[in-house]
Every structure is written in structure tokens, then in C-alpha cells.
mmCIF file as Biopython writes it, N, C-alpha, C and O atoms, coordinates in Angstrom:
data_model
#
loop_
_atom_site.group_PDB
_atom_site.id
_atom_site.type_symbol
_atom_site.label_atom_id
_atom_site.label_alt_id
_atom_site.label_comp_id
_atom_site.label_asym_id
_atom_site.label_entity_id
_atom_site.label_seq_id
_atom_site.pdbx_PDB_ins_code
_atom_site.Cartn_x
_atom_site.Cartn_y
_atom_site.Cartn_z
_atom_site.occupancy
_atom_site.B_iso_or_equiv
_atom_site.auth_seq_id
_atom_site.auth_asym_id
_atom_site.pdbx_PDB_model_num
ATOM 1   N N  . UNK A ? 1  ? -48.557 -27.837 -14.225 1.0 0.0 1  A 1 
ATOM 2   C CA . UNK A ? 1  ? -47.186 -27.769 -14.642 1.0 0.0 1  A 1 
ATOM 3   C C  . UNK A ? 1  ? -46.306 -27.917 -13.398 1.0 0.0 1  A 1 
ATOM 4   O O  . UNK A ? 1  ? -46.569 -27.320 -12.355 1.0 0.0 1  A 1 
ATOM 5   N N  . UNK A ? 2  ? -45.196 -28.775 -13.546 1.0 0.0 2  A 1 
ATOM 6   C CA . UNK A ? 2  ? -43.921 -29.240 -12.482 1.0 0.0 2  A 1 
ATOM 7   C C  . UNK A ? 2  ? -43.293 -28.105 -12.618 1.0 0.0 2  A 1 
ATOM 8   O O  . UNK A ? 2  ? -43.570 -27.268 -13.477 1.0 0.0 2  A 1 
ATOM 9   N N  . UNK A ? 3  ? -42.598 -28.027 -11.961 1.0 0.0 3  A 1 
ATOM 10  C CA . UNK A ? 3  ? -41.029 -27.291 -11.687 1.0 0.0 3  A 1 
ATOM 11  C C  . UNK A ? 3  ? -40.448 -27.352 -10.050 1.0 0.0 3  A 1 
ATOM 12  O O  . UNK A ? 3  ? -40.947 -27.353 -8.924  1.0 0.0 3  A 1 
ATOM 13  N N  . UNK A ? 4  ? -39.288 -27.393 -10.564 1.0 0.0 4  A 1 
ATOM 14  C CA . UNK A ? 4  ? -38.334 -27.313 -9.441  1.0 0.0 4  A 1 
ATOM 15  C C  . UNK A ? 4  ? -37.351 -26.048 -9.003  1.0 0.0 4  A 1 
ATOM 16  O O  . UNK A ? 4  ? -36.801 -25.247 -9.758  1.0 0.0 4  A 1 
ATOM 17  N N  . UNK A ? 5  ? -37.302 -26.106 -7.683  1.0 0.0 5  A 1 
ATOM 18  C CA . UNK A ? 5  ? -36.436 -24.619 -7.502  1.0 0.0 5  A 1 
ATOM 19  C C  . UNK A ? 5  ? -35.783 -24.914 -6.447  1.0 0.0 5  A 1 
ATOM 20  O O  . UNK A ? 5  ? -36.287 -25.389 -5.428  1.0 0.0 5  A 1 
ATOM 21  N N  . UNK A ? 6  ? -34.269 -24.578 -6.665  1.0 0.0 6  A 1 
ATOM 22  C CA . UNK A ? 6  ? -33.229 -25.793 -5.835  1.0 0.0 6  A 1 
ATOM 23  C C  . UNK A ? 6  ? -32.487 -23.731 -5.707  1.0 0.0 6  A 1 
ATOM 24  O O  . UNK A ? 6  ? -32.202 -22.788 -6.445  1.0 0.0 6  A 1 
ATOM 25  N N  . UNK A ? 7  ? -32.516 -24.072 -4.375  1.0 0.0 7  A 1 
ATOM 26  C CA . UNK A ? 7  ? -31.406 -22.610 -4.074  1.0 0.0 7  A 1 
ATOM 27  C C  . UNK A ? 7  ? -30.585 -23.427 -2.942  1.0 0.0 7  A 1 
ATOM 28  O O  . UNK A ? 7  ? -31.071 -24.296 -2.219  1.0 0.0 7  A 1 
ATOM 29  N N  . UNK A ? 8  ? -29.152 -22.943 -2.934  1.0 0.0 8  A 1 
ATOM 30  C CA . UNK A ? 8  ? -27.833 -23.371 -2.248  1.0 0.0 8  A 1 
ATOM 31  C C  . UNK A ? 8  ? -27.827 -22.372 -1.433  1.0 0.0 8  A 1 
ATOM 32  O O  . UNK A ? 8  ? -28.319 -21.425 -2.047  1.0 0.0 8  A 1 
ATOM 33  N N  . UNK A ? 9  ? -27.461 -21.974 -0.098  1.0 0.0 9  A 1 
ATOM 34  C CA . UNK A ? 9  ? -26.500 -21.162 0.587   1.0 0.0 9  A 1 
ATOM 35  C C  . UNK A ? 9  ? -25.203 -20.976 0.175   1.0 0.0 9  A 1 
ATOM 36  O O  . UNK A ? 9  ? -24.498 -21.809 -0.394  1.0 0.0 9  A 1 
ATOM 37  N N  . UNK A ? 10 ? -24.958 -20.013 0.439   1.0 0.0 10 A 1 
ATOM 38  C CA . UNK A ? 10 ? -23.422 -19.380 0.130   1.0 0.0 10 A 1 
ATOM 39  C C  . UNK A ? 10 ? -23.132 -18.913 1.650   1.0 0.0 10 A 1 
ATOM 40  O O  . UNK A ? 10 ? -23.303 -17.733 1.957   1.0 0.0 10 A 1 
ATOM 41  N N  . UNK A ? 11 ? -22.756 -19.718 2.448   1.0 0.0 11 A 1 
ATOM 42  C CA . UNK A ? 11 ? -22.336 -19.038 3.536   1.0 0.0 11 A 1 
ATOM 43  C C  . UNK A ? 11 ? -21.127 -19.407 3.628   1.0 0.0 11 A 1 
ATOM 44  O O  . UNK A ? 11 ? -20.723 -20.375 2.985   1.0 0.0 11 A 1 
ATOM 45  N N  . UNK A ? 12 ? -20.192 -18.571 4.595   1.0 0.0 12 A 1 
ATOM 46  C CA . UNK A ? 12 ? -18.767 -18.427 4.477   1.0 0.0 12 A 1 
ATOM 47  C C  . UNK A ? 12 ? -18.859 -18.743 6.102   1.0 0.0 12 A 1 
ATOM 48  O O  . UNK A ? 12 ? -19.916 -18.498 6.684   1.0 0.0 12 A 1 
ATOM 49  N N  . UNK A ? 13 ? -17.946 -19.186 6.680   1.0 0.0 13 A 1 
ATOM 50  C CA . UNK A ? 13 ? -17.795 -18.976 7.546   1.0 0.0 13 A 1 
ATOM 51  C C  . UNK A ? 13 ? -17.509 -17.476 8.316   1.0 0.0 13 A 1 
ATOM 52  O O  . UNK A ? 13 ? -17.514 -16.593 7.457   1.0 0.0 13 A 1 
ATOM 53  N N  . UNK A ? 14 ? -17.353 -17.135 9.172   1.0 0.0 14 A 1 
ATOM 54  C CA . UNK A ? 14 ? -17.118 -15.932 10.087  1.0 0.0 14 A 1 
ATOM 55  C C  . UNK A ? 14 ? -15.344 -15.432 9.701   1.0 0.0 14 A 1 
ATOM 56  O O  . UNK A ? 14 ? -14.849 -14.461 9.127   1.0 0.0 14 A 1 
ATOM 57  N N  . UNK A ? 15 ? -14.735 -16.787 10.425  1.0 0.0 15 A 1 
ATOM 58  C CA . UNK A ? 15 ? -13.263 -16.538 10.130  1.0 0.0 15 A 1 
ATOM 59  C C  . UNK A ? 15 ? -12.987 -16.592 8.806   1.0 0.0 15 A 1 
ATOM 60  O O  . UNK A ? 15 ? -11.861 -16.232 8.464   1.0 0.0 15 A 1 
ATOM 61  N N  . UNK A ? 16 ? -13.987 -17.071 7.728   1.0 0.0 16 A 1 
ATOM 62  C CA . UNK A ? 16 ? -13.304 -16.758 6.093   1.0 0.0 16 A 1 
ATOM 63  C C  . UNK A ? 16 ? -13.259 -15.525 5.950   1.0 0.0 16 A 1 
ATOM 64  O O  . UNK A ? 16 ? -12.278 -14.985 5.440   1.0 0.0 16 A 1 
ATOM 65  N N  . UNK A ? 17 ? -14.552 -14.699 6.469   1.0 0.0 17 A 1 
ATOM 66  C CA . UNK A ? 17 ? -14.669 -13.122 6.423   1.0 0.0 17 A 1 
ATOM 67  C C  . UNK A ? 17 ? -13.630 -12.172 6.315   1.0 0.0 17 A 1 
ATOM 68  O O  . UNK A ? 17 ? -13.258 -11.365 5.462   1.0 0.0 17 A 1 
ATOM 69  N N  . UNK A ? 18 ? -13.120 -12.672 7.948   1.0 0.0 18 A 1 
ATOM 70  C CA . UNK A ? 18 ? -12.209 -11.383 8.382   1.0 0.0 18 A 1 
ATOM 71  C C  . UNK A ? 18 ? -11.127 -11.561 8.078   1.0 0.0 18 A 1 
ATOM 72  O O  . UNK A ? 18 ? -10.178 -10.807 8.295   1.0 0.0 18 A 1 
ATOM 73  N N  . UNK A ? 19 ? -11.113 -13.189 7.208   1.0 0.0 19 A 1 
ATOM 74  C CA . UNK A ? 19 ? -9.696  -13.598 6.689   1.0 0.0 19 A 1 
ATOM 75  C C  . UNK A ? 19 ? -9.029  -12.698 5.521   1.0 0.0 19 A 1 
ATOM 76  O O  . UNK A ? 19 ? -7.931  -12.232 5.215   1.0 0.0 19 A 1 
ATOM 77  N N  . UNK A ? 20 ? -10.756 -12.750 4.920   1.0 0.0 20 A 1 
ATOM 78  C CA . UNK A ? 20 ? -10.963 -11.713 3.283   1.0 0.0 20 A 1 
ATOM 79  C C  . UNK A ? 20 ? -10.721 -10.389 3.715   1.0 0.0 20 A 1 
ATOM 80  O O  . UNK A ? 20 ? -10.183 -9.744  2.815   1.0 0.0 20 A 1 
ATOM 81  N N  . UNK A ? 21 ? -10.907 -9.753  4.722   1.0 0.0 21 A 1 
ATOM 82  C CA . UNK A ? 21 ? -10.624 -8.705  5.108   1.0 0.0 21 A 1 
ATOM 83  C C  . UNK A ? 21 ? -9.635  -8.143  5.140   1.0 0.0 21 A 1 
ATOM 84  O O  . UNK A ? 21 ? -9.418  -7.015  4.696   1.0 0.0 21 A 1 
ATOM 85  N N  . UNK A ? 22 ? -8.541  -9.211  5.932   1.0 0.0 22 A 1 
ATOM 86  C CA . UNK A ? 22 ? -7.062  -8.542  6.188   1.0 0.0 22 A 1 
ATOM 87  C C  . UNK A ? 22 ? -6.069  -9.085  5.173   1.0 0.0 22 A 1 
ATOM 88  O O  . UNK A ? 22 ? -4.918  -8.706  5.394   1.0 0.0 22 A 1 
ATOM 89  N N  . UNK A ? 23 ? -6.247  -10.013 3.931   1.0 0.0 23 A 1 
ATOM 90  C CA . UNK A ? 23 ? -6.214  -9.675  2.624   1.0 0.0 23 A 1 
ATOM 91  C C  . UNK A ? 23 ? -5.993  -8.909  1.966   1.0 0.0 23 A 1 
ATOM 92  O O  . UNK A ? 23 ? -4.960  -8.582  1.381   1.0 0.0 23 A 1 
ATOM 93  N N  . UNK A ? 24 ? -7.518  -8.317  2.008   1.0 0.0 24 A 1 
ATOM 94  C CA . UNK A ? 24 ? -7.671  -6.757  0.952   1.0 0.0 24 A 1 
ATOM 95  C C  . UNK A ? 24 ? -6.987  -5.979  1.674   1.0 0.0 24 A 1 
ATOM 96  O O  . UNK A ? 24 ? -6.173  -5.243  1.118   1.0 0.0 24 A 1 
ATOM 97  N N  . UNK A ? 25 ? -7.089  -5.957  2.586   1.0 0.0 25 A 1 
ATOM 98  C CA . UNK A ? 25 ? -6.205  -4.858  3.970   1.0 0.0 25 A 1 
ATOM 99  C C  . UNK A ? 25 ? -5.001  -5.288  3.394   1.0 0.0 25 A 1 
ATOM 100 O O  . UNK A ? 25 ? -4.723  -4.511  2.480   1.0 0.0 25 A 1 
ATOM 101 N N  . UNK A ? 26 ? -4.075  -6.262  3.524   1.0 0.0 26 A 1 
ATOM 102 C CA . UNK A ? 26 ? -2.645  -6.506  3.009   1.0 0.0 26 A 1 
ATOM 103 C C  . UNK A ? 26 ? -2.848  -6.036  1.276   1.0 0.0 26 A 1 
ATOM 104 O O  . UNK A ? 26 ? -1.798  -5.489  0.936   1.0 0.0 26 A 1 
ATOM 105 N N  . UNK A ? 27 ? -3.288  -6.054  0.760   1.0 0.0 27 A 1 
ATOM 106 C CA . UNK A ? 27 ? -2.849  -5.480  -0.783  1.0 0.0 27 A 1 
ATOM 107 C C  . UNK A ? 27 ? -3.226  -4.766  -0.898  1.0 0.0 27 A 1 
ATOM 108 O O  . UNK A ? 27 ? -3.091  -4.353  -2.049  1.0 0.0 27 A 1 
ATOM 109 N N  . UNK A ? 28 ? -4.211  -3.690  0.209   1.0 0.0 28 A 1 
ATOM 110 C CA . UNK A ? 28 ? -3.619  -2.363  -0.419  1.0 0.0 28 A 1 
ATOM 111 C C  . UNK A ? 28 ? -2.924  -1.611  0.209   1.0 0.0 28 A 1 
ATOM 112 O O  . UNK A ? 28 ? -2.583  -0.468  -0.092  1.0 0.0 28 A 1 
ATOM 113 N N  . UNK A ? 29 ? -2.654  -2.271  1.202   1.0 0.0 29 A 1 
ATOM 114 C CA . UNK A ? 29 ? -1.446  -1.923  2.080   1.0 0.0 29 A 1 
ATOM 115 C C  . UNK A ? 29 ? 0.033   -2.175  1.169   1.0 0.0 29 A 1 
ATOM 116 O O  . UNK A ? 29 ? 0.986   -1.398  1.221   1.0 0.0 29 A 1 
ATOM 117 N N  . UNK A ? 30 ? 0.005   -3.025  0.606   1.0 0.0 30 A 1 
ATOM 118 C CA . UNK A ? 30 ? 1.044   -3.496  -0.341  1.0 0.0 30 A 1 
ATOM 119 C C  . UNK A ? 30 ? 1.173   -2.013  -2.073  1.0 0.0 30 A 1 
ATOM 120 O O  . UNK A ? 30 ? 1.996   -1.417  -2.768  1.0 0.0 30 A 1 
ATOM 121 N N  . UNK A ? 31 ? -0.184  -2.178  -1.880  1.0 0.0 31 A 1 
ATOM 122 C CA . UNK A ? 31 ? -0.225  -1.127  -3.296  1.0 0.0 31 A 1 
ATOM 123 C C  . UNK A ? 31 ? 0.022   0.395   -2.937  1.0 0.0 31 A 1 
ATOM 124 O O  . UNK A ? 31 ? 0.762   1.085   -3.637  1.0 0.0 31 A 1 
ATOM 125 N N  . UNK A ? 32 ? -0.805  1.030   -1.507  1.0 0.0 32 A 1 
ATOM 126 C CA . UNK A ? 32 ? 0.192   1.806   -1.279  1.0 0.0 32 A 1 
ATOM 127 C C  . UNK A ? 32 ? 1.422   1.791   -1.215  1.0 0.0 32 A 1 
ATOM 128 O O  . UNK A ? 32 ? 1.736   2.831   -1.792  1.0 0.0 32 A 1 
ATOM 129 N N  . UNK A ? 33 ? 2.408   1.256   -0.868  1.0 0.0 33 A 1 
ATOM 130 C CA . UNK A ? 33 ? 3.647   1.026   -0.312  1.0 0.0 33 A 1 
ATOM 131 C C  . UNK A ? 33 ? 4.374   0.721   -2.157  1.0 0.0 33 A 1 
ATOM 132 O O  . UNK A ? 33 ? 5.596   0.697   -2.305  1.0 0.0 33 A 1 
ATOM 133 N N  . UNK A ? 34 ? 3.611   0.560   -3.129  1.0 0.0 34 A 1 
ATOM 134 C CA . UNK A ? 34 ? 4.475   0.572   -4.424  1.0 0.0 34 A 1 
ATOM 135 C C  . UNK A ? 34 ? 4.230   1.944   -4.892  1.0 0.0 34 A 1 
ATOM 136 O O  . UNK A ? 34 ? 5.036   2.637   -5.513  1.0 0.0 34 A 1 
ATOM 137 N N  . UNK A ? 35 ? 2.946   2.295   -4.507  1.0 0.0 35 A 1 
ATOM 138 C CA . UNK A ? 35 ? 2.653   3.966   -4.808  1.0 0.0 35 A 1 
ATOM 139 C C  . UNK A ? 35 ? 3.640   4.906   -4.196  1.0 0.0 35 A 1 
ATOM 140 O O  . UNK A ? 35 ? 4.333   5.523   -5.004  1.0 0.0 35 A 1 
ATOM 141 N N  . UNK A ? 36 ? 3.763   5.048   -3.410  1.0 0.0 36 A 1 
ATOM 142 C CA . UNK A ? 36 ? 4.716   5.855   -2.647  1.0 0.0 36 A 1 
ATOM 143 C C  . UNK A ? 36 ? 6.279   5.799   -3.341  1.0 0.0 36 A 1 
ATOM 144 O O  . UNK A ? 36 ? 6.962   6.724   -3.781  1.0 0.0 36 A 1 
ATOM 145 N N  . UNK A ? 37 ? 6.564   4.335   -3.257  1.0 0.0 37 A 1 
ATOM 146 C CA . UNK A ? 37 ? 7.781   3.977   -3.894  1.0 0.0 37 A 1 
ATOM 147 C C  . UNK A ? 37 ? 8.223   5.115   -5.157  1.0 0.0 37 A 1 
ATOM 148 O O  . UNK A ? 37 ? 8.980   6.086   -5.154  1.0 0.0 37 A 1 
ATOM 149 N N  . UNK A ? 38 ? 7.492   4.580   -6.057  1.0 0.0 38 A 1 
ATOM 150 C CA . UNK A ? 38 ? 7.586   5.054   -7.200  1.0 0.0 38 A 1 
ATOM 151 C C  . UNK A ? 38 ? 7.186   6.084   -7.330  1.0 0.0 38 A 1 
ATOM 152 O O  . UNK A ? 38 ? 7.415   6.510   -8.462  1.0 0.0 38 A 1 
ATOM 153 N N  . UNK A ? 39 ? 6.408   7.089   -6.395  1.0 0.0 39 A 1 
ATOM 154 C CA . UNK A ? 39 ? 6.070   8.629   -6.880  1.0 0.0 39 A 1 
ATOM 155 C C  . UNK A ? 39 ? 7.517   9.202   -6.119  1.0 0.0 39 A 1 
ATOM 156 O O  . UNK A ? 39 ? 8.096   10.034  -6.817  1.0 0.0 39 A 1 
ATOM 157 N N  . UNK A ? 40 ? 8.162   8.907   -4.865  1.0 0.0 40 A 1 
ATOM 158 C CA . UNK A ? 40 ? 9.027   8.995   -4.695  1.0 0.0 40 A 1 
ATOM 159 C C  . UNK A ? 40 ? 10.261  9.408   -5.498  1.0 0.0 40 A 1 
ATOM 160 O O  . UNK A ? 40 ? 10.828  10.499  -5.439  1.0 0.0 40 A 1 
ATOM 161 N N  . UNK A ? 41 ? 10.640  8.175   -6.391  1.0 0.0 41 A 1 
ATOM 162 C CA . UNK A ? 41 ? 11.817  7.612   -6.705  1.0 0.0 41 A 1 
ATOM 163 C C  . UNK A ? 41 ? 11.347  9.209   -7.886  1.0 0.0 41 A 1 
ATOM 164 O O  . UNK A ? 41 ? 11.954  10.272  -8.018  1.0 0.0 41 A 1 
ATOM 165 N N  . UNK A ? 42 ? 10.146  8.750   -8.497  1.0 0.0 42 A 1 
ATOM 166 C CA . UNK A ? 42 ? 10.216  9.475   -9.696  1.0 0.0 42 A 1 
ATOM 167 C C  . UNK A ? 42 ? 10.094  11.582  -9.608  1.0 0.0 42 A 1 
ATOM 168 O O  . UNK A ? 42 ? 10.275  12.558  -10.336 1.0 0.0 42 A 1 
ATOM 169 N N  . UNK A ? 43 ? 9.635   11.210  -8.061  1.0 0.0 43 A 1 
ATOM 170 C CA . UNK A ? 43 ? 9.640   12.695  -7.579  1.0 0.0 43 A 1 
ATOM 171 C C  . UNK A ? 43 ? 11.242  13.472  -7.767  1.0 0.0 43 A 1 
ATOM 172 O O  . UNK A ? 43 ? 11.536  14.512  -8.355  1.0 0.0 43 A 1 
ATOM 173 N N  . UNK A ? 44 ? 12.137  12.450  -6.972  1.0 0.0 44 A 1 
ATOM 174 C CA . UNK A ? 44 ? 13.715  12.430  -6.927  1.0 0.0 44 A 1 
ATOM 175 C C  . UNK A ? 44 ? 14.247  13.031  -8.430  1.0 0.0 44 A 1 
ATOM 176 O O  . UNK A ? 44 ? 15.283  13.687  -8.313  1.0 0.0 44 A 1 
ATOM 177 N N  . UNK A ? 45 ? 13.807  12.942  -9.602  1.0 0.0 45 A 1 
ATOM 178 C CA . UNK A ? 45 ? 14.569  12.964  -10.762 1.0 0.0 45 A 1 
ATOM 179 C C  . UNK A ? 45 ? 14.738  14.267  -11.243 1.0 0.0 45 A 1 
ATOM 180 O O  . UNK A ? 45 ? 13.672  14.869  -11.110 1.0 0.0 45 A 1 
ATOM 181 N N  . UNK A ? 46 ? 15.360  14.770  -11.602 1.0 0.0 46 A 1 
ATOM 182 C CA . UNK A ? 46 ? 15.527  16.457  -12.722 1.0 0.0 46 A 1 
ATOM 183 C C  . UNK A ? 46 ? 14.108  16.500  -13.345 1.0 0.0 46 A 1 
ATOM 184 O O  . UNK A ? 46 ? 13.394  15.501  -13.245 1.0 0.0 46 A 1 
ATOM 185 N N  . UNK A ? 47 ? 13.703  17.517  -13.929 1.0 0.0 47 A 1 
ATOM 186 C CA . UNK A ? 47 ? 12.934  18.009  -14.867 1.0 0.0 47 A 1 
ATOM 187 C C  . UNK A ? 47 ? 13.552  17.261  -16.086 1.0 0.0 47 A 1 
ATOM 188 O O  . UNK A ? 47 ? 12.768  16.508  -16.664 1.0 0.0 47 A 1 
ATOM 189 N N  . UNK A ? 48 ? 14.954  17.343  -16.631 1.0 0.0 48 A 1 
ATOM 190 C CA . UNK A ? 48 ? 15.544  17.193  -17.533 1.0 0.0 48 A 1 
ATOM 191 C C  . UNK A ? 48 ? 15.746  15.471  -17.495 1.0 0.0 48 A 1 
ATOM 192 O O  . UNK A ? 48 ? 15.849  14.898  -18.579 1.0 0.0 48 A 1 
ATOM 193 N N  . UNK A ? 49 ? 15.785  14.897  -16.581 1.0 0.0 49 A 1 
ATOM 194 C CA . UNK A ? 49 ? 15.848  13.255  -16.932 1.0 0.0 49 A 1 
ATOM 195 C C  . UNK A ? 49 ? 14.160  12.691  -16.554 1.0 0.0 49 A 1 
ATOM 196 O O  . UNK A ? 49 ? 13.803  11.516  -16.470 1.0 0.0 49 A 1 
ATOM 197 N N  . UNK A ? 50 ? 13.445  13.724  -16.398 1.0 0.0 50 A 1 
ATOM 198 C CA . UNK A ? 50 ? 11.936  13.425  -16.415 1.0 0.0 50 A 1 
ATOM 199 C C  . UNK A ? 50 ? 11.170  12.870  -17.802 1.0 0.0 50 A 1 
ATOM 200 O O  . UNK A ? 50 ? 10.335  12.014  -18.093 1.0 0.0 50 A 1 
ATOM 201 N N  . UNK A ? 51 ? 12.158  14.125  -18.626 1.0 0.0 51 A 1 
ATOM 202 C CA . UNK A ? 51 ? 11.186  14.872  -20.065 1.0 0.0 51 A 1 
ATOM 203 C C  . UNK A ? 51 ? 12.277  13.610  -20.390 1.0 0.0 51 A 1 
ATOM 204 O O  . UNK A ? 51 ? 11.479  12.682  -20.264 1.0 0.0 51 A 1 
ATOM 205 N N  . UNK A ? 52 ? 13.592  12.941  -20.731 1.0 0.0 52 A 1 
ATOM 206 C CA . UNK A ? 52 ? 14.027  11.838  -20.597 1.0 0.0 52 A 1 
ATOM 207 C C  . UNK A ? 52 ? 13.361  10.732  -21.228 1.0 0.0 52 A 1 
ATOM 208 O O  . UNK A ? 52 ? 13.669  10.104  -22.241 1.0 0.0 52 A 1 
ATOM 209 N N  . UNK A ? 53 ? 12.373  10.607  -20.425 1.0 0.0 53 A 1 
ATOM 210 C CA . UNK A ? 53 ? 11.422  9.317   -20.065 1.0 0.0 53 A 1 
ATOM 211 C C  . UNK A ? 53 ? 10.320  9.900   -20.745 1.0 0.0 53 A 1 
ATOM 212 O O  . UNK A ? 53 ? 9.361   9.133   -20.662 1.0 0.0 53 A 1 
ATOM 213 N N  . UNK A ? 54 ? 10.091  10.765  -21.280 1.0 0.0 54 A 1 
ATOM 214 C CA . UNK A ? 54 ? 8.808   11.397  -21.660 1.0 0.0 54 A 1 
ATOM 215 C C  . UNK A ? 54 ? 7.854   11.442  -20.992 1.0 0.0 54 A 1 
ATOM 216 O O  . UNK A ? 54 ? 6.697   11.133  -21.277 1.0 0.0 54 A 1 
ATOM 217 N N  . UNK A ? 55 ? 8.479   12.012  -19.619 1.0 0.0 55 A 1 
ATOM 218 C CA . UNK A ? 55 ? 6.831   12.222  -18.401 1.0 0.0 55 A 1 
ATOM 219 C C  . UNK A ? 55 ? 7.408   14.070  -18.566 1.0 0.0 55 A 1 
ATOM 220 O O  . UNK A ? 55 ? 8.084   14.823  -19.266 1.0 0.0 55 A 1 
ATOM 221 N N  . UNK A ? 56 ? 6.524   14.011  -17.321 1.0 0.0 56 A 1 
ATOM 222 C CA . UNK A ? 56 ? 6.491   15.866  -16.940 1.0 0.0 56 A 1 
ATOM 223 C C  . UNK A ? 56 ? 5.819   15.562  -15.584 1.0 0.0 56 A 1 
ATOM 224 O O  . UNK A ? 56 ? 5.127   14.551  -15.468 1.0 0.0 56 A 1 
ATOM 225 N N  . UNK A ? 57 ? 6.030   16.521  -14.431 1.0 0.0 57 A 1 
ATOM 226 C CA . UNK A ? 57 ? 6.043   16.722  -13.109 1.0 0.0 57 A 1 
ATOM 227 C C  . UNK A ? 57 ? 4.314   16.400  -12.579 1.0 0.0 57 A 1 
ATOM 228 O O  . UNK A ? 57 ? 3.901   15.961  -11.506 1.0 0.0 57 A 1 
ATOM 229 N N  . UNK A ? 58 ? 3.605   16.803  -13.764 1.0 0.0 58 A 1 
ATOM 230 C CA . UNK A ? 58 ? 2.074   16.720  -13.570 1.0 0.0 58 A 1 
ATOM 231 C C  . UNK A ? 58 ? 2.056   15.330  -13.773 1.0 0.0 58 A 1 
ATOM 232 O O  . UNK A ? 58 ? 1.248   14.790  -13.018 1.0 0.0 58 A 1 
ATOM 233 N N  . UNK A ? 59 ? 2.463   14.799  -14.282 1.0 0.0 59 A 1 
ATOM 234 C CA . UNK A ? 59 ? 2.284   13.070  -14.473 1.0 0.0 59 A 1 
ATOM 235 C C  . UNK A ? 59 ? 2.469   11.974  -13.617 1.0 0.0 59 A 1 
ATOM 236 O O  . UNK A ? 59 ? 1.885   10.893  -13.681 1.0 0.0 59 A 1 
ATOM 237 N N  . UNK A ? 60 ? 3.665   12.471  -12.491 1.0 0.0 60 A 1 
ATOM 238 C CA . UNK A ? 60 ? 4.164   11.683  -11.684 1.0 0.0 60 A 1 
ATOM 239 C C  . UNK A ? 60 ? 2.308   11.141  -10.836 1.0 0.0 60 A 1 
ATOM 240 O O  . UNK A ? 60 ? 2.136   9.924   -10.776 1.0 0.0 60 A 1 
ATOM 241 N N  . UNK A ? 61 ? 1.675   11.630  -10.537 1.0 0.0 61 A 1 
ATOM 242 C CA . UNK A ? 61 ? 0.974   10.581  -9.468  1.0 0.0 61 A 1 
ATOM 243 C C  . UNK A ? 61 ? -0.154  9.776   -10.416 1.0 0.0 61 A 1 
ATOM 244 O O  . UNK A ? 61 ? -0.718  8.958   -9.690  1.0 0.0 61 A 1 
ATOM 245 N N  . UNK A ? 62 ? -0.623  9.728   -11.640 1.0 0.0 62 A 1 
ATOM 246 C CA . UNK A ? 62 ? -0.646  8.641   -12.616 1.0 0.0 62 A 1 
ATOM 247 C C  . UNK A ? 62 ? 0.027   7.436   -12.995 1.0 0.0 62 A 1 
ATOM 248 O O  . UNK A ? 62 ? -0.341  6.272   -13.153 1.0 0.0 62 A 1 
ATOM 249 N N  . UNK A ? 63 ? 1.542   8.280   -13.134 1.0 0.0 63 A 1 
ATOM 250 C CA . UNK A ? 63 ? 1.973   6.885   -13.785 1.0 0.0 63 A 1 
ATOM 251 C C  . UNK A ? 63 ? 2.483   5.754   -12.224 1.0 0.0 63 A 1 
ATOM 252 O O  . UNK A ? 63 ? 2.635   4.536   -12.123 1.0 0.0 63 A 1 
ATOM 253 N N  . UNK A ? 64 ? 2.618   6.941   -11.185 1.0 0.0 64 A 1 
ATOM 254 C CA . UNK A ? 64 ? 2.740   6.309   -9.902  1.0 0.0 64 A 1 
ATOM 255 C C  . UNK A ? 64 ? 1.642   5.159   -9.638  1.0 0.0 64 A 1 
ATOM 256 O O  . UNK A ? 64 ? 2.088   4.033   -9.418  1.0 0.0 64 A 1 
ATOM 257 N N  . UNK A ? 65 ? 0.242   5.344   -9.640  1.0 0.0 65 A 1 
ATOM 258 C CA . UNK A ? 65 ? -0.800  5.129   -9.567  1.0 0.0 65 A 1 
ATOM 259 C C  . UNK A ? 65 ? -0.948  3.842   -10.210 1.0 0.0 65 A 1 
ATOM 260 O O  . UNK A ? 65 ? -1.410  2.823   -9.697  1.0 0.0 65 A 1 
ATOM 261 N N  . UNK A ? 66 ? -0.474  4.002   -11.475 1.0 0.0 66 A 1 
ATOM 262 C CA . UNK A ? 66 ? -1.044  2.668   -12.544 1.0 0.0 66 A 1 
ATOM 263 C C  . UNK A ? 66 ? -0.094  2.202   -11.944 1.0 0.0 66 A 1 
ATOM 264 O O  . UNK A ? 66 ? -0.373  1.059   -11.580 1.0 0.0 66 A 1 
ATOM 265 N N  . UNK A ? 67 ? 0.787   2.468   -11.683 1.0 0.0 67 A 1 
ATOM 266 C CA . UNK A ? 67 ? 2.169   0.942   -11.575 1.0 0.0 67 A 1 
ATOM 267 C C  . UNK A ? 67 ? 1.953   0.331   -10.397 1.0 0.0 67 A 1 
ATOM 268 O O  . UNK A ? 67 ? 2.337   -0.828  -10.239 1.0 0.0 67 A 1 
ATOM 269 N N  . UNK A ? 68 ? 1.191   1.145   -9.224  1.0 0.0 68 A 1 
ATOM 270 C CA . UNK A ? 68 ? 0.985   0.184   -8.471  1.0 0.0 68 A 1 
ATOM 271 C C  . UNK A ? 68 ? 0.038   -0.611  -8.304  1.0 0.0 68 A 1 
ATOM 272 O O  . UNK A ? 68 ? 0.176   -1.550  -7.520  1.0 0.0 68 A 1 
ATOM 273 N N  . UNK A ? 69 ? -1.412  -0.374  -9.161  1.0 0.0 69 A 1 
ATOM 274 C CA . UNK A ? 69 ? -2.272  -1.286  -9.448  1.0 0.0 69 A 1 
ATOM 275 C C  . UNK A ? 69 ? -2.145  -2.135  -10.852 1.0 0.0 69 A 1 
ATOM 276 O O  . UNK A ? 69 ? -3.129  -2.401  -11.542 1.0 0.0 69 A 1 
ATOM 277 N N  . UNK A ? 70 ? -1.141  -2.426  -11.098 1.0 0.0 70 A 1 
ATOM 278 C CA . UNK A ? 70 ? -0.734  -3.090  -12.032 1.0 0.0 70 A 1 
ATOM 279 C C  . UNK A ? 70 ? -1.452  -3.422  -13.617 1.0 0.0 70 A 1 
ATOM 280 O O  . UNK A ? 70 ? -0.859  -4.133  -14.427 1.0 0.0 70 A 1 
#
């Protein structure tokens, strides 16, 4: 019985690497920086324009959280 077995390399270069690196490094550098934003802004608000929006004080670093990973 024949068969054939064909395998490719997947090599990246060196500089694609560290390219991918400081990338992921920039977005979550970016996603912190919306996290903060928004636990911030939403830290800033009354109790009373919280419940508003229908959050509560325990909620803020969730809904912070999702919004910055979109």
C-alpha cells in the first residue's frame, strides 16, 4: 500500500514574533486603559444615579471589565 505524507513548516520569522508580542502588549495595554476608564468614570457616580442605570457598587469592576474586552 502507497501513501503520502507531505508536512509544511510553519515558521515565522524572529521579527514576526516580537512583532506579535508588542501587539498583544499594545491591546492590553489598550484594554487596561478602557478598564480603568470606565471603573473610574462609573466609580465617580452617586449610589442614587448608579441604581439609575440599574448597577450597584459591587458591579462596577464587571461591567468595567466586559466593556473593555468588548
Amino acid at each position: 500500500m502507497a501513501y503520502m505524507n507531505t508536512t509544511t513548516a510553519n515558521t515565522t520569522s524572529v521579527f514576526a514574533r516580537i512583532g506579535g508580542v508588542f501587539e498583544a502588549l499594545a491591546t492590553r495595554y489598550k484594554q487596561h486603559r478602557l478598564y480603568r476608564e470606565t471603573f473610574d468614570g462609573l466609580s465617580a457616580l452617586s449610589n442614587r444615579e448608579l441604581a439609575d442605570l440599574g448597577l450597584s457598587r459591587s458591579e462596577l469592576r464587571r461591567v468595567a471589565w466586559e466593556s473593555s474586552r468588548g
